[in-house]
One Martini backbone bead per residue (centre of mass of N, CA, C, O) as a GRO file, in nm:
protein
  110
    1UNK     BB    1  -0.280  -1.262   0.881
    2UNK     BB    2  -0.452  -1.509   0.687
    3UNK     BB    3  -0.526  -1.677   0.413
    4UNK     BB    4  -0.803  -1.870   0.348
    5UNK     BB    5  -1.009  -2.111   0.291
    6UNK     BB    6  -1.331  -2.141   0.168
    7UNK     BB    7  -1.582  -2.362   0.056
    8UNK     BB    8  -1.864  -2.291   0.136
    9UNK     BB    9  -1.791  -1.997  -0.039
   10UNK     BB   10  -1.873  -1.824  -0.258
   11UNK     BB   11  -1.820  -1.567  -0.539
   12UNK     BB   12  -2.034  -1.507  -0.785
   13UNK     BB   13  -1.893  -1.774  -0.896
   14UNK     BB   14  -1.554  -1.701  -0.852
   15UNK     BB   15  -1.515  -1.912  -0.638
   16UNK     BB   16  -1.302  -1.874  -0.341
   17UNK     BB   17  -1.305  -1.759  -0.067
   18UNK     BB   18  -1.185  -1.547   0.192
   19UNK     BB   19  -1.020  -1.574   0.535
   20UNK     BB   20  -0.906  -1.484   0.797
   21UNK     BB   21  -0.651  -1.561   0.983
   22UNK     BB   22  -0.520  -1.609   1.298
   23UNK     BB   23  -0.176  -1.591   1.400
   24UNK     BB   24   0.069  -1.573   1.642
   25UNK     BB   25   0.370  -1.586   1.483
   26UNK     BB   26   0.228  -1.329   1.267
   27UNK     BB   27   0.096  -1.071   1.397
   28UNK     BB   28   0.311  -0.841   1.387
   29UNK     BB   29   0.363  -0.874   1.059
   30UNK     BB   30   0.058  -0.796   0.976
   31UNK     BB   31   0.023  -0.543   1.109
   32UNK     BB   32   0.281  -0.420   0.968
   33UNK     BB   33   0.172  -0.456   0.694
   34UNK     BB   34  -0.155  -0.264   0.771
   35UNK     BB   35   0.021  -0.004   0.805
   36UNK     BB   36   0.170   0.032   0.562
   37UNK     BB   37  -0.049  -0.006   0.360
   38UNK     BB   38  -0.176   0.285   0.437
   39UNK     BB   39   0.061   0.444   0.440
   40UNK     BB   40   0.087   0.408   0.102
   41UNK     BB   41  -0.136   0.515   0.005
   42UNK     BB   42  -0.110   0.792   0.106
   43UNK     BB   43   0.133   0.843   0.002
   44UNK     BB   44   0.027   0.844  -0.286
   45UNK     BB   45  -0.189   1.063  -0.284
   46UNK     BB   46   0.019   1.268  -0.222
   47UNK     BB   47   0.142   1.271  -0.460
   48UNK     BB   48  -0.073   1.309  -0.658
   49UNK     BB   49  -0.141   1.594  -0.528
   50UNK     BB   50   0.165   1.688  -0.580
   51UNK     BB   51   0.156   1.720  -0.905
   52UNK     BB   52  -0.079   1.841  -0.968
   53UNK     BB   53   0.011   2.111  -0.848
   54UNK     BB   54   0.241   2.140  -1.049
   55UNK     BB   55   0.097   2.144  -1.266
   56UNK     BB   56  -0.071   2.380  -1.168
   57UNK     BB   57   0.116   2.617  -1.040
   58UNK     BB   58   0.102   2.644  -0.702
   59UNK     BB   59   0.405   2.646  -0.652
   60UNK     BB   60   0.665   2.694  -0.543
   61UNK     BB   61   0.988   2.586  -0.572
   62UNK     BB   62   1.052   2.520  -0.278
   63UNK     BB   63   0.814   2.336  -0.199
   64UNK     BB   64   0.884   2.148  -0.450
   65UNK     BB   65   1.101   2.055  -0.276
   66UNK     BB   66   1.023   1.989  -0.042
   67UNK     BB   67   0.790   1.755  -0.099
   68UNK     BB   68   1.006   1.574  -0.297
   69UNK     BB   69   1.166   1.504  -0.029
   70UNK     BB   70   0.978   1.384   0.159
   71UNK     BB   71   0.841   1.146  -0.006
   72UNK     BB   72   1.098   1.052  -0.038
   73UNK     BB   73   1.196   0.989   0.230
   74UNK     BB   74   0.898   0.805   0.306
   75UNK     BB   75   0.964   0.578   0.079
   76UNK     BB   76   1.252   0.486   0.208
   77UNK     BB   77   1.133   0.396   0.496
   78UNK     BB   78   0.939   0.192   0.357
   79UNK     BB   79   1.181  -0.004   0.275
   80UNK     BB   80   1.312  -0.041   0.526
   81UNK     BB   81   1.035  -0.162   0.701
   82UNK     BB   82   1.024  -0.392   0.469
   83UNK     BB   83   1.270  -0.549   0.526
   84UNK     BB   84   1.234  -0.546   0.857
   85UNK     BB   85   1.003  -0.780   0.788
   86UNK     BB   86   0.974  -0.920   0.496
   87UNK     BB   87   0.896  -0.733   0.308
   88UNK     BB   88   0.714  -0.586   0.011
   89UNK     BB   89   0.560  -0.355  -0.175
   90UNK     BB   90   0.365  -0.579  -0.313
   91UNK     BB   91   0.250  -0.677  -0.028
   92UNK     BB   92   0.108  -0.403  -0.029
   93UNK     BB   93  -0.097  -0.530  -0.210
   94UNK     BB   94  -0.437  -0.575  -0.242
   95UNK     BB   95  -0.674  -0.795  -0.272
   96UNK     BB   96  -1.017  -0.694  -0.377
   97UNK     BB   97  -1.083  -0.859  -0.639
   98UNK     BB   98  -1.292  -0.747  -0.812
   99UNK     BB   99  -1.157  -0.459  -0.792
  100UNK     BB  100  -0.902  -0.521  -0.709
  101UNK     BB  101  -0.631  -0.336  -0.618
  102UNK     BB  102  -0.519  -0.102  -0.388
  103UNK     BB  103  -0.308  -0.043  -0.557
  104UNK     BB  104  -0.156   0.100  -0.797
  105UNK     BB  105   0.022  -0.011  -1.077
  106UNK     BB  106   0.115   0.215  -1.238
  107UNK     BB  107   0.247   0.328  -1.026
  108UNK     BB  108   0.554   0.463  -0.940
  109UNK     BB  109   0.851   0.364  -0.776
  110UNK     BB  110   1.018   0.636  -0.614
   0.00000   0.00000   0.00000
């Protein structure tokens, strides 16, 4: 899926909207990813409340080796899967207009 213009569309004025295209050559690395997407925002909610609990002391000190390396490892893997694709953690970082972007930019890429 790719971004097309629409030219007959505006968005509150903010200029030209945007609307997805079936590519048939791009289907497979499109839908990976919509998929790696997602599992990025989660593995970062999950970073972001692993270290929440850490910093309240809820964790045993193996629990936080367990957690930290679990993150490690899902991490490498997402760029493993986005080098195989062609993507980068970047690419998966959707634009979603007057909100902003889909992934905080801030979070740091651990």
């Amino acid at each position: 899926m790719t971004a097309v213009d629409d030219s007959q569309t505006t968005h509150g004025g903010r200029g030209v909207a945007q609307r997805l295209s079936v590519d048939p050559d791009t289907v497979e690395r499109d839908l990976i990813k919509l998929v790696l997407t997602i599992v990025e925002l989660l593995r970062q909610l999950m970073e972001r409340t692993a270290v929440h609990r850490v910093d309240q002391g809820d964790l045993a000190e193996d629990e936080e080796e367990r957690i930290g390396m679990t993150l490690m490892i899902l991490h490498e893997r997402m760029e493993e899967l986005c080098k195989r694709y062609g993507l980068t953690m970047d690419d998966l970082n959707l634009d979603l207009g007057p909100l902003g972007s889909l992934l905080p930019r801030d979070f740091p890429h651990t």
